[in-house]
Structure formats: structure tokens, C-alpha cells
C-alpha positions in Angstrom: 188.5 21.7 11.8 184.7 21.6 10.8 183.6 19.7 7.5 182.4 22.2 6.0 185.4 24.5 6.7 188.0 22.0 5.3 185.6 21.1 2.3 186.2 25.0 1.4 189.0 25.4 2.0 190.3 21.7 0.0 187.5 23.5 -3.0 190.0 26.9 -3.1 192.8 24.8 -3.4 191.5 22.7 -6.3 190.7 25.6 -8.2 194.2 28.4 -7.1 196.6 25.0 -8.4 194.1 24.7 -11.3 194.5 28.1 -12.4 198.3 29.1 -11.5 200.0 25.3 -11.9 202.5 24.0 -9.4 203.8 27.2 -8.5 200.8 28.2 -6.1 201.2 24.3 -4.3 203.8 25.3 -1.7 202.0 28.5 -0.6 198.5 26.3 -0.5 200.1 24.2 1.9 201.4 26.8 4.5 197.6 28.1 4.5 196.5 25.2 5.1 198.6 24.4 7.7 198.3 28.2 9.2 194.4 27.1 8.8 194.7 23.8 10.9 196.5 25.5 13.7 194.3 28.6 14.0 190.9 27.7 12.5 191.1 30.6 10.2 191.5 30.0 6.5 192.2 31.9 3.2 195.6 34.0 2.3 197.9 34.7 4.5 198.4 38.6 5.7 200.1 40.2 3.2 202.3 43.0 4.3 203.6 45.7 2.8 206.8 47.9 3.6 208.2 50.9 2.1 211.9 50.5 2.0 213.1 54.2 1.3 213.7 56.7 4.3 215.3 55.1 6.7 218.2 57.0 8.7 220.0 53.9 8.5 219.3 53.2 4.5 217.3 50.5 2.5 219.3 47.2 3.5 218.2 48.0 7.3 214.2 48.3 6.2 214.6 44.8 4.1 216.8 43.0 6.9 213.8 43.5 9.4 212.0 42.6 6.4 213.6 39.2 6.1 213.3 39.0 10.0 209.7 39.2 10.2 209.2 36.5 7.4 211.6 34.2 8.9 209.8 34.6 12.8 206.5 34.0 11.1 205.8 32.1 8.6 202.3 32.8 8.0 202.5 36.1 6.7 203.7 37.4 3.0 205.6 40.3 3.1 205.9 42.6 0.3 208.7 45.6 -0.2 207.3 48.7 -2.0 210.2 50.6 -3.5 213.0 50.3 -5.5 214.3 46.0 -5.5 213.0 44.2 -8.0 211.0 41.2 -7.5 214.0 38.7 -8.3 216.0 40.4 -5.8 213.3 39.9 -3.2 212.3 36.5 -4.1 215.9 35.8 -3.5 215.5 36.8 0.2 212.0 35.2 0.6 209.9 38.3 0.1 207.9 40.0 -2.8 208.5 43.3 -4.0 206.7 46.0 -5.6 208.6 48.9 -7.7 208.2 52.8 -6.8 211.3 55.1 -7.7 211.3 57.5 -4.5 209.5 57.9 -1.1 206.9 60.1 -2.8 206.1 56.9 -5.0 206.0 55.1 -2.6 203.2 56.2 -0.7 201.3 56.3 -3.8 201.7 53.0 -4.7 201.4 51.7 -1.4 198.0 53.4 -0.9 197.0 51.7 -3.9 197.6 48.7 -3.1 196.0 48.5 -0.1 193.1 50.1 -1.2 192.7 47.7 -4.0 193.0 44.9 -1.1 196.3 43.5 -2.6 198.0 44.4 0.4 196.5 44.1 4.0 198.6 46.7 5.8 201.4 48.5 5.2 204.5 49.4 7.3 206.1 53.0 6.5 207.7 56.3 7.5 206.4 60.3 7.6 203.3 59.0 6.5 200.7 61.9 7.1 196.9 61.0 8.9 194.0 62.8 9.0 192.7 64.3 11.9 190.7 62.0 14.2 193.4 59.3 13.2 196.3 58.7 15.5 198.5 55.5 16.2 198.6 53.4 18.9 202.3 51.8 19.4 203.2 49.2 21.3 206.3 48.1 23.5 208.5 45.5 25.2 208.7 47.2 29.1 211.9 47.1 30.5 210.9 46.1 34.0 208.9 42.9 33.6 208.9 42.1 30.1 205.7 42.9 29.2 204.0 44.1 26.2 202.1 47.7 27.3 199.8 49.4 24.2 200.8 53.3 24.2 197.5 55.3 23.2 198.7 57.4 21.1 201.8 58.2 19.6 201.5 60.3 15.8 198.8 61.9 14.4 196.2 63.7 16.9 192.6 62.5 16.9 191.4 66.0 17.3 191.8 69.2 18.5 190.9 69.3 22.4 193.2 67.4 24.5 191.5 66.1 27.1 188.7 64.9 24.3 191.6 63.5 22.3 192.8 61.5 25.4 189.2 59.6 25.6 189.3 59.1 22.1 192.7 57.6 22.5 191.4 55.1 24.8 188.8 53.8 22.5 191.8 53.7 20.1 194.1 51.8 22.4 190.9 49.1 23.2 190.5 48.6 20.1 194.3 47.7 18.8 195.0 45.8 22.1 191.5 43.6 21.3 192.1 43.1 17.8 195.8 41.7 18.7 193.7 39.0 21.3 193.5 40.9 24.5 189.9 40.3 25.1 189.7 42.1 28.5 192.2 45.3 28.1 193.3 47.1 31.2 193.3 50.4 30.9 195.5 53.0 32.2 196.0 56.7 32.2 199.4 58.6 32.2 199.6 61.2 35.2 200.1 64.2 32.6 198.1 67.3 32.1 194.2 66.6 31.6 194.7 62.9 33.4 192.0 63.2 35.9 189.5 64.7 33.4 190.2 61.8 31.3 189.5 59.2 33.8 186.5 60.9 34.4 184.9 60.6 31.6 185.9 57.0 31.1 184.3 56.0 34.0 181.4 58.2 32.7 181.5 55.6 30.0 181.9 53.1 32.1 178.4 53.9 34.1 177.2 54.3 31.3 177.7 50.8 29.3 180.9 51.0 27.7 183.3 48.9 29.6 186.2 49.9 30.8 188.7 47.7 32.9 190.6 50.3 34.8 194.4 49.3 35.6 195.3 49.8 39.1 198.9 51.7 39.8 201.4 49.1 41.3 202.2 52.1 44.0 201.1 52.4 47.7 198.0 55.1 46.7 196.6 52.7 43.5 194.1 54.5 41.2 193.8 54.4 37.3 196.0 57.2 37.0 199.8 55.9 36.0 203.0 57.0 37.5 206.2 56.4 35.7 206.8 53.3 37.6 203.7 51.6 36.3 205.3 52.6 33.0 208.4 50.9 33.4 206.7 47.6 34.9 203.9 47.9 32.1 200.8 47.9 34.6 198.3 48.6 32.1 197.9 46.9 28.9 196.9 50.2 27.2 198.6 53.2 28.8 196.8 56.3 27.7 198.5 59.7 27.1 198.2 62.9 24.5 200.3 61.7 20.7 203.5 64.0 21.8 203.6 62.5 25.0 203.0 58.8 23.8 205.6 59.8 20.7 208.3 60.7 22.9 207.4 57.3 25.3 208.5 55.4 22.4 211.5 56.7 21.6 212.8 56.1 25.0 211.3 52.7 25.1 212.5 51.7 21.7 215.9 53.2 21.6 217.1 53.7 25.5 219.7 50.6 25.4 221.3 52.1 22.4 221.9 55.6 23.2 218.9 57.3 20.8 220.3 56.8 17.4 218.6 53.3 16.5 215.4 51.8 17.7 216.1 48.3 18.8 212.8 47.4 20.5 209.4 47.0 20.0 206.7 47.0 17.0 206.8 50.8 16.2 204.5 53.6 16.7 202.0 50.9 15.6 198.3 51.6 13.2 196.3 54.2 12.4 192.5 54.1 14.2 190.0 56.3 13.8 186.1 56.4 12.8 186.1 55.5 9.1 189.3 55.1 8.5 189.8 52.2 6.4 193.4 51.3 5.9 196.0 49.4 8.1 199.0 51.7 7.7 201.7 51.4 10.5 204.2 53.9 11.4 207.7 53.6 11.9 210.1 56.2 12.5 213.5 56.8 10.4 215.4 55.6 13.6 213.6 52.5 13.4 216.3 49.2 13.0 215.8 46.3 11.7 214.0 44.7 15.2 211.5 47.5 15.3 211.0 46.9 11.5 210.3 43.0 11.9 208.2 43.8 15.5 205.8 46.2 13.2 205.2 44.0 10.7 204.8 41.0 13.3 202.1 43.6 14.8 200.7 44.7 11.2 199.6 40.9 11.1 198.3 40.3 14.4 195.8 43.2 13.5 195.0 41.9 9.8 194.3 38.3 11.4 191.9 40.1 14.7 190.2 42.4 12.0 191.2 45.9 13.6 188.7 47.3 10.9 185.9 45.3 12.6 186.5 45.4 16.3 187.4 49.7 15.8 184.0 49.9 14.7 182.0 47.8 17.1 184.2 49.9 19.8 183.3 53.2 18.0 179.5 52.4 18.1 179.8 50.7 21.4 181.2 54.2 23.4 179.3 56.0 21.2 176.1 54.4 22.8 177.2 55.4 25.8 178.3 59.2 25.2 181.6 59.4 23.8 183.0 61.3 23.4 181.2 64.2 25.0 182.8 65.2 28.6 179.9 67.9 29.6 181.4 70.5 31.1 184.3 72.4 29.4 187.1 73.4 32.3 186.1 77.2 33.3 182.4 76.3 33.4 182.2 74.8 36.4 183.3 77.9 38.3 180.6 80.4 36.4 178.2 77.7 37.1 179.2 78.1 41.3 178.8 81.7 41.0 175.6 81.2 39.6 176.2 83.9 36.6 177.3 83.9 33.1 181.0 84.4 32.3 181.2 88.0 32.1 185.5 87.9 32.1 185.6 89.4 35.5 187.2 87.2 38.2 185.8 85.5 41.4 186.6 87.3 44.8 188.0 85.3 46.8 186.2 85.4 50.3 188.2 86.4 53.6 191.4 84.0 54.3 192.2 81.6 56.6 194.8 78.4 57.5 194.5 76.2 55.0 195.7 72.2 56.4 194.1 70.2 54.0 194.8 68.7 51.3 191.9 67.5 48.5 193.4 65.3 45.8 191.8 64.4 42.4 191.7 67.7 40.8 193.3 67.7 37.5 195.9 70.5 37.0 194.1 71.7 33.8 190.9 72.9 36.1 193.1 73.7 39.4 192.4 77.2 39.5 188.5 76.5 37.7 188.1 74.2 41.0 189.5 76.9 43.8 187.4 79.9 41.7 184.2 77.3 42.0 184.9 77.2 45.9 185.5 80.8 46.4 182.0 81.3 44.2 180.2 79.6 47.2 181.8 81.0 49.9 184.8 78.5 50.6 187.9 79.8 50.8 190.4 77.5 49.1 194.2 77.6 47.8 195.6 75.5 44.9 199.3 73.1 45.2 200.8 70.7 44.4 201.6 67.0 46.4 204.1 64.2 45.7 200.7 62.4 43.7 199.5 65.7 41.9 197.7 69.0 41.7 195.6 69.3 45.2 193.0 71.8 46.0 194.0 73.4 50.0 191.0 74.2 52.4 190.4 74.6 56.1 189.7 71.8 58.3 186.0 72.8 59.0 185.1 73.6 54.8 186.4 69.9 54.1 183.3 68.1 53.7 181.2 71.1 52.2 184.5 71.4 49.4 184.5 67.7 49.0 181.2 67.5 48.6 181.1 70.4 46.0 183.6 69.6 43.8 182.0 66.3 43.4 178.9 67.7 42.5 180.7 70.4 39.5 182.6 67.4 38.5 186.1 68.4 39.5 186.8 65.2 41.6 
């Protein structure tokens, strides 16, 4: 450690032992020693947890409790709800009174805005919009950890917007928890391929994005369940009900449903100006789950989520975020060279239709085969084993290709 760090942190010592006696020695010296092994001094993270609204009652909430202390000793955890502190002190933790759930939350809020608390671990806790949660998991095929982006909350009202946003969201948590270089994936749902467009708009654009590449034969940045299973990326982007129901499978899927026994939860909070660290759980959440949250809570207070959210916010913000240009049903008017005036695109006279175009995202299928009748180019829509395709003639490949590259469909 530097002289001058050590000389600070031997002067805050002096004057914590001088102030609160003997008492205060035993916690000086596990910051010191957390100081000494990380470089980082001052108090350790101190979590809270709210203890009531568990499915599986308050004992299960504090036994994760007592887990999380016991598998790291550099962080303080702190239960919000009814135990009294001699209760909790008996167990190793600190405690916090609040009579019911409702309380709780209150109190909670207070203490973290009052900086008492560093972040807090709860249940049915209610986010504004632009704030979702990213979650992270334990995946079952190789044993790694994969950052799901998002799972509550919904960071807006467009989805395909929302999934960019998510992105951002899912950098940030996975860089703040010491993945410096995040890969980046996107789940094969609705709105993928619009997503991975506009990252790699982004991208061009001086935001960097490392795209993951799918462990199957075809590759790409867009995610097939397998890559989910084996954990390909390290943030897996998705819409919040999608990433929601990813973790209850991941969390619960060697106990039948009913208890979560995996994991660190449906994990923070991001958004722009969003202050707190709150962290969700949800009332199936055992004690594992419980201990894995608050293990995660701390990772994020000691890489300053607050700080690396922002520079990520202003970062992709420089660089266009998160506007996607065209809205799907544009690109189509824009073919026909027309306003929209609700009337449909004729299609032109039919013919055999042998291949296939892939890339098109299902959300703007029909947009995309409108666009190609608009300029003469008979097309039909279907679907492949990889996704949505867009079904021309042999001889109209190159001039479709070529077109729905330029309207941004592909």
C-alpha cells in the first residue's frame, strides 16, 4: 500500500477508537486488512435486507443473511425489520426495527438515502420507469456466471428501445462487478435483430460493444437457448418478462419451482439518475439466493455501480443512444416513396420464391416484404430453423439484399 494511503487510513483509526473506545478495534482491523488485500480503504459495504415477505418466512431471509456474512467477511450486513439488534448481534449481523413490509421499505429507503446503508436487498419493491434490474446467474452447463439484462421493472415503454437500454444496463452491472471487457449477447426473441442493430450502430459510432459470438454452427450476436445454458455471453440481453422468467428457471429448476436455490437474484436497479442500490429478490428466493444477492449487492458498492452507470449513460449517449431511427412500418412507406396514408402495398405479380434472406427481425417481417413489393420485388415472409426470413426469387436476390440493407432491415 502507498504511504500516503496507509498514513490515512492509520489517521481514521486513531480518531474512530478515540471516539467510540475498544469496541470499534475489531471492526478497524478487518478494514484494514480488507484495505491491505484490495487497495481500497474505509468501511466496509454495508448491506441491508428486509426480512419480511418471504414465501418461506423470516428465518429463511436471515439464514442467507448469516450465509453471506460468514462467505465474506468484508461486508456488514444489516436486517431491516422486526429482530432486534441483540438478536442479530447474536448471529453476527446488525438490525434495524420496522414493524411490517410497508415499514420496511420506508425505513430502508431511508437509510440508504441518508448513506447508512450502501444497498439494500428486498422483495415487491416498485421502480420507476427507465429503471429495471439486471440479475445474474450460475449456468447450468459450464458453470459460469451469465448477467441477464433485464429482469423487473421496464426501462421504458418501446421494446425494442428498452432492449438497447437494457444493454447499457447489463454493461454497466457486469463492469462495476470487475468484468472490464463485457461480452455482449442478445436473446433470439421478438425485436432481437433490431436490437443488435442498433448496438452495432453504437458500436460504429464510439460506444463499444464486445459482441458475444453463439457457440452454434451459424455464430452471430444473436443467442440461442443453447448459448444460454452454456452462458456464452457475459450479459445476455432480453425484454424484463423474458429475463424475469430466465431466472426463475435458472434459479429454481433443480428444485421443482417452489424455492430458488441458485444465483444472486434478479440483481440492482440501473437507470439514468437513479441513485440507490436496491436489489431484488423474489418471495421464492431461499436462503442461497439471499446470501448470492447480498454477495452481489457488495461487489457493486465496492466497483461503484453509481459511477460506472453514468460514465456508460454519457458514453452511449455520445454516440446516439438510444435513438434507433427508423420506427418498424417506416421503412416500407419510405420504399413506396409516399406518406402512410393506411392503405396497403400491392404486391406485384407472383413468382417461385427459392430463397431464403435471413436477418430480418420478426417484428418488421411483413414491414420488410411490403418495402420489397414497394419497389417492384416480389417477396414472401417465413420462418427457418434460425428465425424469421424474408423468401425472394433467385434473380431479385442481390437487388432485395441490397435493399433491405439500405432501409435498415438487415
Amino acid at each position: 500500500m502507498s504511504t500516503d494511503a496507509g498514513a490515512a487510513a492509520e489517521a481514521r483509526a486513531k480518531a474512530r477508537v478515540k471516539a467510540n473506545g475498544m469496541a470499534a478495534v475489531a471492526e478497524l482491523f478487518g478494514e484494514m486488512a480488507e484495505g491491505l488485500e484490495t487497495g481500497r480503504f474505509g468501511r466496509r459495504p454495508r448491506v441491508g435486507l428486509t426480512v419480511l415477505g418471504s414465501e418461506h418466512g423470516p428465518e429463511e431471509m436471515v439464514t442467507g443473511a448469516e450465509l453471506a456474512a460468514r462467505a465474506d467477511g468484508g461486508v456488514e450486513v444489516v436486517l431491516v425489520g422486526p429482530v432486534s439488534p441483540e438478536d442479530a448481534r447474536g448471529r453476527g449481523l446488525a438490525a434495524v426495527w420496522a414493524s411490517d413490509e410497508a415499514a420496511q421499505h420506508a425505513r430502508m429507503e431511508e437509510l440508504l438515502d441518508s448513506g447508512e446503508l450502501d444497498a439494500c436487498v428486498t422483495m415487491h419493491y416498485t421502480f420507476p420507469i427507465g429503471v429495471s434490474t439486471v440479475g445474474r446467474v450460475v449456468t447450468p452447463g459450464q458453470g459460469k456466471e451469465m448477467f441477464i439484462a433485464t429482469t423487473t421493472g421496464t426501462s421504458g415503454t418501446d421494446r425494442v428501445e428498452n432492449m438497447v437500454k437494457n444493454a447499457v444496463y447489463g454493461i454497466a452491472a457486469a463492469k462495476a462487478c470487475g468484468v472490464s471487457r463485457p461480452s455482449v449477447g442478445i436473446l433470439n426473441v421478438d425485436g432481437a435483430r433490431q436490437v443488435e442493430r442498433a448496438l452495432r450502430r453504437l458500436d460504429n459510432n464510439g460506444y463499444a460493444v464486445r459482441f458475444a459470438e453463439s457457440a452454434r454452427a451459424d455464430g452471430g450476436a444473436v443467442m440461442r437457448g443453447n448459448d444460454l445454458l452454456m452462458g456464452v455471453p457475459d450479459v445476455m440481453v432480453c425484454d424484463t418478462l423474458t429475463g424475469n422468467l430466465l431466472m426463475k428457471v435458472f434459479s429454481s429448476f433443480t428444485t421443482g419451482g417452489d424455492y430458488e436455490a441458485s444465483g444472486y437474484g434478479y440483481g440492482p436497479g440501473v437507470g439514468e439518475g437513479y441513485e440507490r442500490i436496491i436489489m431484488i429478490l423474489s418471495r421464492a428466493s431461499g436462503a442461497p439466493v439471499v446470501a448470492g444477492a447480498i454477495r452481489y449487492a457488495a461487489d457493486l458498492v465496492r466497483g461503484n455501480l453509481k459511477r460506472v452507470a453514468e460514465a456508460e449513460f454519457a458514453a452511449a449517449r455520445n454516440a446516439g443512444w438510444p435513438s434507433l431511427g427508423d420506427v418498424p412500418g417506416q421503412q416500407a412507406q419510405k420504399a413506396a416513396g409516399r406518406a402512410d396514408t393506411g392503405a396497403g402495398i400491392a404486391p406485384p405479380a407472383a413468382k417461385v420464391v427459392t430463397h431464403e434472406i435471413p436477418g430480418v427481425d420478426i417484428l418488421q417481417l411483413e414491414d420488410a416484404v411490403q418495402a420489397l413489393w414497394a419497389a417492384g420485388i416480389y417477396a414472401e415472409s417465413g420462418m427457418g430453423c434460425t428465425g424469421p426470413i424474408v423468401m425472394v426469387a433467385q434473380e431479385d436476390t442481390d437487388a432485395a439484399v441490397r435493399l433491405l440493407g439500405e432501409l435498415s432491415f438487415s
